[in-house]
C-alpha positions as CSV (number, residue, x, y, z in Angstrom):
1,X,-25.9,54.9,88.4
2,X,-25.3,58.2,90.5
3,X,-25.0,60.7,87.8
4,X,-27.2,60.8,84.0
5,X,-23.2,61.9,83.3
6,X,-22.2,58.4,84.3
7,X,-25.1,56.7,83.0
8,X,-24.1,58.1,79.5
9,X,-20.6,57.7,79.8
10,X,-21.6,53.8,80.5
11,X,-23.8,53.4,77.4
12,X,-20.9,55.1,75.2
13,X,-18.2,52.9,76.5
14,X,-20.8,49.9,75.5
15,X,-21.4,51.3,72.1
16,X,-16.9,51.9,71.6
17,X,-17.6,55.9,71.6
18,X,-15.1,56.3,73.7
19,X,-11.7,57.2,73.3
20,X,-8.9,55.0,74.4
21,X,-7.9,57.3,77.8
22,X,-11.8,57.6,78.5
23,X,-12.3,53.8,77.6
24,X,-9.9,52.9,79.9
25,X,-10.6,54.7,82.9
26,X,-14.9,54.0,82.7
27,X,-13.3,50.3,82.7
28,X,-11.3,50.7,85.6
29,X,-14.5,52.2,87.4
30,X,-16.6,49.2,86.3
31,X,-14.6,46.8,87.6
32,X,-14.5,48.8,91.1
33,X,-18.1,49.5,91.2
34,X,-20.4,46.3,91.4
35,X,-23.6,48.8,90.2
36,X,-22.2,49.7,87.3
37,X,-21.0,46.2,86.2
38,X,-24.8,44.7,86.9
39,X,-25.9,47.8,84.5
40,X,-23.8,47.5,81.9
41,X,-24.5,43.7,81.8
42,X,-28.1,44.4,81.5
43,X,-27.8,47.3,79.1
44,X,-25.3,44.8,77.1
45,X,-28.4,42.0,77.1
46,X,-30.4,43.9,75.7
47,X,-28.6,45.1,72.8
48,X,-28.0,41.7,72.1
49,X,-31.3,40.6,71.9
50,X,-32.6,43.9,69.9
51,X,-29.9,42.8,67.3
52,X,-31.2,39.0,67.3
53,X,-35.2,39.7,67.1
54,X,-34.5,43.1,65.0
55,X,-32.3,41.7,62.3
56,X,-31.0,44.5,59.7
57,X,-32.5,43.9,55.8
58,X,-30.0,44.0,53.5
59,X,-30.1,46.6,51.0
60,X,-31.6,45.8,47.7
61,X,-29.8,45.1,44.7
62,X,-31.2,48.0,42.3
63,X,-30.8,50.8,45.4
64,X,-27.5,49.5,46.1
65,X,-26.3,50.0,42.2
66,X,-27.9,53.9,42.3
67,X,-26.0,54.3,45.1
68,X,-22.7,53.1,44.0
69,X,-22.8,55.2,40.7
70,X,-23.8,58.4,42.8
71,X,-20.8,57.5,45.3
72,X,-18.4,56.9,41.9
73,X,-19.5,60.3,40.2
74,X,-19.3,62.2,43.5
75,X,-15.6,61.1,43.8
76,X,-14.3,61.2,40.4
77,X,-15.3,65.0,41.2
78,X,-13.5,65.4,44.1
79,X,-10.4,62.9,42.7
80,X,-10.7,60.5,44.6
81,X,-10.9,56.6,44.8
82,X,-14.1,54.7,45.0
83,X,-15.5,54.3,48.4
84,X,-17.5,51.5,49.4
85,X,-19.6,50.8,52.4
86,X,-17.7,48.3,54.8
87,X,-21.4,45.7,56.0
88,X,-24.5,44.8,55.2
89,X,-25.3,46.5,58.3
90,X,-25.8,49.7,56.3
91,X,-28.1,48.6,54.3
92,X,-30.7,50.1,56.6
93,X,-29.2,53.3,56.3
94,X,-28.9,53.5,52.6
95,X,-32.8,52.9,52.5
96,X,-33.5,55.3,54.7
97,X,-31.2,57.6,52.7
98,X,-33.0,57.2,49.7
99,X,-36.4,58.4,51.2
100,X,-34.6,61.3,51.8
101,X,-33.7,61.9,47.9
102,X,-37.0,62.4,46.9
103,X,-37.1,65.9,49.5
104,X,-33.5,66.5,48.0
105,X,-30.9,67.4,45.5
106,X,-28.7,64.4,44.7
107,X,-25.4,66.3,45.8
108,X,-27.3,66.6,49.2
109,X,-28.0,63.3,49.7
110,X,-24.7,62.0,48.7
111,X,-22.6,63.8,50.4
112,X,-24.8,62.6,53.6
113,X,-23.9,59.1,52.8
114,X,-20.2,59.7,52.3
115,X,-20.4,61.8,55.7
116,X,-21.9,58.0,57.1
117,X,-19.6,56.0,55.4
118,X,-16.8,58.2,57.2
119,X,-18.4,57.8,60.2
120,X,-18.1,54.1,59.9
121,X,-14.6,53.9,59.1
122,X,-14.0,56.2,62.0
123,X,-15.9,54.0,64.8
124,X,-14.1,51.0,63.0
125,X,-10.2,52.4,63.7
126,X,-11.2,54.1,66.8
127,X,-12.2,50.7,67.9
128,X,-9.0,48.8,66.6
129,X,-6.5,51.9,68.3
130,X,-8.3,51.3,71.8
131,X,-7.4,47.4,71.3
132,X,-4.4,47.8,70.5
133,X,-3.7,50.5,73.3
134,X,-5.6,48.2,76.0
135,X,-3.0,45.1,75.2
136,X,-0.1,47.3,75.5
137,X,-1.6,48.2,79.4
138,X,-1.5,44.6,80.2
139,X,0.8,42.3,81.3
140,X,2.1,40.9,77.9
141,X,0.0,42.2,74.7
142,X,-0.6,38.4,73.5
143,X,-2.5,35.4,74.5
144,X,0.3,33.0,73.1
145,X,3.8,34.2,73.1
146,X,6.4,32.8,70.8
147,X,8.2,32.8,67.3
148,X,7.4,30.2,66.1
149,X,4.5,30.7,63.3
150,X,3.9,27.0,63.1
151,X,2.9,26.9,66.6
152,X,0.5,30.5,66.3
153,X,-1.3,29.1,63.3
154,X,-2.5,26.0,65.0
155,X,-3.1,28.2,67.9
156,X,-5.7,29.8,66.1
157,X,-7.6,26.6,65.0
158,X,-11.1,26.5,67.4
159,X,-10.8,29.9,67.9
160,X,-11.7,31.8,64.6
161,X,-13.2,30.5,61.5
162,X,-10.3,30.9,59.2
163,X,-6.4,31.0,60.8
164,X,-4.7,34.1,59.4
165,X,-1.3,33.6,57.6
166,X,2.1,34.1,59.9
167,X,4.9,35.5,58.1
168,X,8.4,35.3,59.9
169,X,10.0,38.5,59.3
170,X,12.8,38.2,61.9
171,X,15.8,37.8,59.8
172,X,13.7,41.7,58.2
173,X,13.7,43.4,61.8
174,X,10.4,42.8,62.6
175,X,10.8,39.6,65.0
176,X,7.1,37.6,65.6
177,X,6.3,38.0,69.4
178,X,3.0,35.9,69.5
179,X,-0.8,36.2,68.9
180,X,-3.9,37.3,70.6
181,X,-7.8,37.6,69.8
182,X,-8.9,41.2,69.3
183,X,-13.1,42.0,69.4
184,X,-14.7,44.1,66.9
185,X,-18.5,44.7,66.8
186,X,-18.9,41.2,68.8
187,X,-16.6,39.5,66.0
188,X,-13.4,37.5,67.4
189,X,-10.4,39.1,65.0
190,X,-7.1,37.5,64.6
191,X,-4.4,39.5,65.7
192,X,-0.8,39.1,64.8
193,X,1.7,40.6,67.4
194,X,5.5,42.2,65.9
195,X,7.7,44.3,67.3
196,X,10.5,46.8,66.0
197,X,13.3,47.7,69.1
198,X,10.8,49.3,71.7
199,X,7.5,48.9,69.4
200,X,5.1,47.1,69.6
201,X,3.0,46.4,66.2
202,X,-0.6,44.6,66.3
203,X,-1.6,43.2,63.0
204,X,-5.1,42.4,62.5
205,X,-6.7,40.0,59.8
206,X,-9.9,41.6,58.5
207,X,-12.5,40.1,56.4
208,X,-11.8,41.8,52.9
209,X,-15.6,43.0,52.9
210,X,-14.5,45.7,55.6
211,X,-12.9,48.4,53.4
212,X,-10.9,51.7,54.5
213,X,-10.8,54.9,52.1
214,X,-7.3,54.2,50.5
215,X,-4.2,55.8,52.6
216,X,-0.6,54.8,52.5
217,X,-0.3,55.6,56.6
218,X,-2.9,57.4,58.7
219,X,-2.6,59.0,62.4
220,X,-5.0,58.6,65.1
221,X,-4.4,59.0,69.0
222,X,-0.6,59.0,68.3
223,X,-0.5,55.6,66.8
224,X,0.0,55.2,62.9
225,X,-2.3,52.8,61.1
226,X,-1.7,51.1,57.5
227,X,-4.0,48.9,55.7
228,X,-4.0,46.3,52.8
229,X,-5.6,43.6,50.7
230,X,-4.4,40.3,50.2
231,X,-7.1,38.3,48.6
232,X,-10.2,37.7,51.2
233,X,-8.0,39.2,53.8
234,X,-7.8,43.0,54.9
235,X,-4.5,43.8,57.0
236,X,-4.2,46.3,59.4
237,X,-1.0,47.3,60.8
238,X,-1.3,49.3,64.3
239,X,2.2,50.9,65.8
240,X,3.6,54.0,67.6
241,X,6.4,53.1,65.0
242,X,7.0,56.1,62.4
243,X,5.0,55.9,59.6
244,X,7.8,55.2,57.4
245,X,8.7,51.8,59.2
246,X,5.4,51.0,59.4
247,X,5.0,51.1,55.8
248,X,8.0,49.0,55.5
249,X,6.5,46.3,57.7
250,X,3.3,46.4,55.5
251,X,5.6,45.5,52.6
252,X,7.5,43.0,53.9
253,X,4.6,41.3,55.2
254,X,2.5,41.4,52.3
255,X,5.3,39.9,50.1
256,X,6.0,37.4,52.4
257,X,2.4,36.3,52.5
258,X,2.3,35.9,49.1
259,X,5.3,33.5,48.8
């Protein structure tokens, strides 16, 4: 690397710190520069095999309940829902948090959770925004183009674990373009592909363990997000659609999934 600005900038593009503008252009400059495509290979090797010889514990059962009930009273004072932590992975955290609460009040150390737990979520969409932002760059924003969901399910099969369901919502306004495979933290996500006059609308299948603070529609990058639960299955709708059609999208879906 020529610069310790580069050299950074390389690192956060491998860790998905980056926004989707800054994301995109660092790639661009990879691709051009054979030094910096050897470096970020090596730097991705070994995060990989830190993760697979330093495997995260997962958070025991007692600390975990303290943790929740701490969580619940600090939001039934600020009126809000309950919020959960979306992995395992933060297991680590919440027992290093809980060294902490022996220094510290216990409105301290929750609101330094809750300020983590934010932090999470925030990676997580920024992540699924710059997905969505880098298919709509390319040629065509699928890896299988059609309508026809009996043709995308099987699609699926070999690819994922567990197929996501395809509701045709055609005859709604919302015709089915095709499918692609999204990544998120190293984990192949199904990805549903709509689209509204001009718009394009990516629809992820998230395991239901992955949670969002409730919201009806949020903003981020100039793209409006919505998100839902249907059984093991979180949805999450991405467009540059207005919020208001995007919520009607999220409805039509979720009814037609559960026919």
């Amino acid at each position: 690397m020529s610069t310790d600005g580069q050299h950074l900038l390389l690192h956060a593009y491998l860790d998905g710190e980056l926004d989707s503008a800054s994301a995109i252009a660092t790639s661009a400059e990879i691709e051009r520069d054979p030094k910096l495509a050897a470096e970020l290979a090596g730097a991705s090797a070994l995060q990989k095999t830190l993760r697979a010889r330093f495997p995260l514990e997962r958070v025991p059962s007692a600390i975990a309940r303290r943790i929740d009930a701490a969580i619940d009273a600090q939001n039934r004072v600020l009126g809000r829902s309950s919020v959960r932590w979306a992995r395992p992975s933060w297991g680590a955290l919440a027992a290093c948090l809980l060294l902490a609460i022996s220094l510290s009040s216990s409105a301290t150390w929750v609101t330094t959770w809750l300020a983590l737990r934010a932090s999470a979520e925030d990676h997580l969409l920024g992540a699924i925004v710059d997905n969505h932002v880098r298919a709509l760059l390319t040629a065509k924003p699928t890896d299988v183009s059609t309508s026809e969901r009996h043709v995308i399910k099987p699609w699926f099969n070999g690819r994922i674990p567990q197929a996501p369901q395809v509701v045709d919502l055609t005859a709604k306004g919302f015709p089915l373009l095709g499918a692609r495979i999204d990544v998120l933290d190293a984990a192949p996500i199904p990805t549903l592909v709509y689209t509204r006059r001009l718009h394009t609308i990516s629809l992820l299948a998230l395991p239901a363990t992955i949670r969002f603070e409730r919201a009806a529609v949020r903003s981020r990058n100039g793209q409006n997000l919505v998100s839902w639960s249907t059984g093991t299955t979180r949805y999450v709708a991405i467009s540059d659609l207005n919020a208001e059609e995007l919520r009607q999208f999220a409805q039509l879906f979720g009814a037609g999934a559960s026919d």
